[in-house]
Backbone bond lengths (Angstrom), bond angles and torsions (degrees), N, CA, C in turn:
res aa  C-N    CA-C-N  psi(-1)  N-CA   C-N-CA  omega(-1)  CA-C   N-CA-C  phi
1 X - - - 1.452 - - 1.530 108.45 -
2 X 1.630 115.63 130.29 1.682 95.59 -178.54 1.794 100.39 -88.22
3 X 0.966 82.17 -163.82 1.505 103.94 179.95 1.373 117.54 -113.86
4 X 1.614 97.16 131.04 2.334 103.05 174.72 1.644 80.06 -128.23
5 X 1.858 71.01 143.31 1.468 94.86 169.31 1.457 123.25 -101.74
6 X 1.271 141.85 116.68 1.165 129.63 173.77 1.725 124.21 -97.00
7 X 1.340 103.93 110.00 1.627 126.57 -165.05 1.894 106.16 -106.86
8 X 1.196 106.98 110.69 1.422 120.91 -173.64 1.500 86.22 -115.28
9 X 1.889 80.56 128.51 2.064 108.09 165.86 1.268 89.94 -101.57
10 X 1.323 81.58 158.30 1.237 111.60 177.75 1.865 115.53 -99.39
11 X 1.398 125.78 165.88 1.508 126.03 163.43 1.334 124.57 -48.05
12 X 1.498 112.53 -43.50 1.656 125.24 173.75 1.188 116.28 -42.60
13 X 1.717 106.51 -39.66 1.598 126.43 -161.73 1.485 87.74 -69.90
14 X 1.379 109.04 -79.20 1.767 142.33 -150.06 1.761 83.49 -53.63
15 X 1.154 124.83 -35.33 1.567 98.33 -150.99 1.510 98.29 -109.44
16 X 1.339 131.59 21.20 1.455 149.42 157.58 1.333 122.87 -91.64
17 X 1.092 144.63 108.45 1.435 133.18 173.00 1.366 132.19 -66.97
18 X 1.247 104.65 -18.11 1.719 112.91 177.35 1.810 99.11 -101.08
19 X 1.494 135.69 -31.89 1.406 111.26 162.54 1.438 112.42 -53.51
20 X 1.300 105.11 -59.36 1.604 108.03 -150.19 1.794 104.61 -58.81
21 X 1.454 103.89 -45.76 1.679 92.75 -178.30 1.494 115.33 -51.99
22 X 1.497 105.16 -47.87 1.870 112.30 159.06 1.477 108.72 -41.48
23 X 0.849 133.96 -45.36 1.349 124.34 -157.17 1.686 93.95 -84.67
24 X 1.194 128.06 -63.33 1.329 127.35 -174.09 1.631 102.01 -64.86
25 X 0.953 152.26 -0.74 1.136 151.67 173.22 1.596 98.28 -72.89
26 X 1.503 122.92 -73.61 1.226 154.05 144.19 1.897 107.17 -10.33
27 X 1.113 80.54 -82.11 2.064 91.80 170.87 1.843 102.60 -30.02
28 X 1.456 97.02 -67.79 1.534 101.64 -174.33 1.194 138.84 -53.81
29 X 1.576 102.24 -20.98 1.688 104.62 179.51 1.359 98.55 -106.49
30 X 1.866 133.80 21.07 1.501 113.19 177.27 1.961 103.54 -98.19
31 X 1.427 94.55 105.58 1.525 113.83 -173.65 1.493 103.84 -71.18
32 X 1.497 89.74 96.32 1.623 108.38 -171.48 1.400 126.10 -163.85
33 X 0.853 160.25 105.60 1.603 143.02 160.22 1.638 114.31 -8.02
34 X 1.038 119.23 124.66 1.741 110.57 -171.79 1.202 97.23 -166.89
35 X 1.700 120.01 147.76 1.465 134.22 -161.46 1.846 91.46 -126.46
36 X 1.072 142.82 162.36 1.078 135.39 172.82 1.464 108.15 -158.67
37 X 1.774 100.11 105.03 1.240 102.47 -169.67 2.029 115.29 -108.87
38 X 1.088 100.38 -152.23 1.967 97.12 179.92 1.312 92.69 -158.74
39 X 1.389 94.35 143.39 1.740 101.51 -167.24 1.459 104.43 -86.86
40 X 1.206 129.84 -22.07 1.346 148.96 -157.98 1.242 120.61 40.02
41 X 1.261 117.69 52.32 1.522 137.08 -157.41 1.802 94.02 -81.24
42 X 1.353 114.95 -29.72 1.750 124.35 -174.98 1.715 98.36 -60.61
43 X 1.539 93.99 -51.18 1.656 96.74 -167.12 1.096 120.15 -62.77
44 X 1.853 112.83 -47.79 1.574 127.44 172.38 1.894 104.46 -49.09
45 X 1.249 114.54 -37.05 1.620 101.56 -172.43 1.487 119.57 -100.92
46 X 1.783 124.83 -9.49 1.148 114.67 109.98 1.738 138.42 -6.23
47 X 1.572 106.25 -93.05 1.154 120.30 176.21 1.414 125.92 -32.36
48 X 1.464 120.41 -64.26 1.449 124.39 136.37 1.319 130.52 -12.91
49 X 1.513 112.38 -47.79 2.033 101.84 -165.05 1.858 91.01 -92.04
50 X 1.189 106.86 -19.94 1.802 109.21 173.03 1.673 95.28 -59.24
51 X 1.287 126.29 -56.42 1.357 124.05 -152.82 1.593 109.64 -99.58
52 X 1.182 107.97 16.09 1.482 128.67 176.16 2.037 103.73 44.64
53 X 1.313 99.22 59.00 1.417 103.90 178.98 1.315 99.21 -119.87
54 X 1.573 127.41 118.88 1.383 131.92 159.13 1.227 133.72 -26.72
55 X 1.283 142.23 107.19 1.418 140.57 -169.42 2.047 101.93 -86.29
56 X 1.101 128.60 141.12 1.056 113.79 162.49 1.601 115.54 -123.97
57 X 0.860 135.72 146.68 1.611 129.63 -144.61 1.420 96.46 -145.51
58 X 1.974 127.28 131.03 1.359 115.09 167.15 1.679 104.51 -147.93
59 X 1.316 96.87 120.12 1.701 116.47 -161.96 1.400 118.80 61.13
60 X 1.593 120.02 32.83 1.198 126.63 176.96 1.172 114.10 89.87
61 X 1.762 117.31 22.33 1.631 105.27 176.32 1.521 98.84 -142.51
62 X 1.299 128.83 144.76 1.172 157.22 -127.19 1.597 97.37 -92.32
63 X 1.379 144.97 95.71 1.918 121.17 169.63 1.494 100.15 -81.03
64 X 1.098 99.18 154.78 1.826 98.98 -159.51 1.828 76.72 -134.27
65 X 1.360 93.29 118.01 1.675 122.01 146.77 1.512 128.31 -69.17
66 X 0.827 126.57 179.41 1.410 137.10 -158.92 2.203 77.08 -83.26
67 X 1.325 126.33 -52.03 1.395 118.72 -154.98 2.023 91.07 -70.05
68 X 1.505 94.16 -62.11 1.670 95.94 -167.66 1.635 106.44 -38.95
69 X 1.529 118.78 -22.51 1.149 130.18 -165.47 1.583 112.54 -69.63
70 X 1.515 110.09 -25.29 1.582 114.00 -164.24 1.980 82.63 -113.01
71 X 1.016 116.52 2.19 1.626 118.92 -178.30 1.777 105.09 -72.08
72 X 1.989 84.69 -60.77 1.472 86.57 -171.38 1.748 105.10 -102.23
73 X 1.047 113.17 39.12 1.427 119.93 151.82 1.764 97.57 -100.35
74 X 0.823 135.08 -60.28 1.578 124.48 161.74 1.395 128.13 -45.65
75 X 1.017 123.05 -10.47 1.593 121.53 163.08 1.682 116.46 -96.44
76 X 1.717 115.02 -44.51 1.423 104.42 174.02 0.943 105.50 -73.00
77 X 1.357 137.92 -51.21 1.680 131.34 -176.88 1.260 125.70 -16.64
């Protein structure tokens, strides 16, 4: 079985123009099977301050409650 890699950017990346071209520069030469997805963690915490639901955040990553839970089921969906 070979191997795919699945490599998730982040918003920091996407919403910089000098990472992201770095990064896809980088992305492009890793000679591999590779999926490259986005967590859309920007949109999900968006979505939230619209619906006045508390985000709680620890070292830059999201704990998702039962509410944030039906948040970002509405954003990947």
């Amino acid at each position: 079985m070979e191997t795919v890699y699945i490599i998730k950017i982040g918003g920091n990346i996407i919403d910089d123009a000098q990472k992201l071209q770095a990064f896809l520069n980088r992305f492009s030469q890793f000679n591999a099977k590779k999926i490259l997805v986005h967590g859309g963690g920007k949109l999900a915490t968006d979505l939230a301050s619209k619906l006045n639901i508390e985000q709680t955040m620890v070292d830059g990553r999201r704990i998702t409650d039962a509410e944030t839970l039906k948040v970002t089921t509405m954003v990947y969906a």
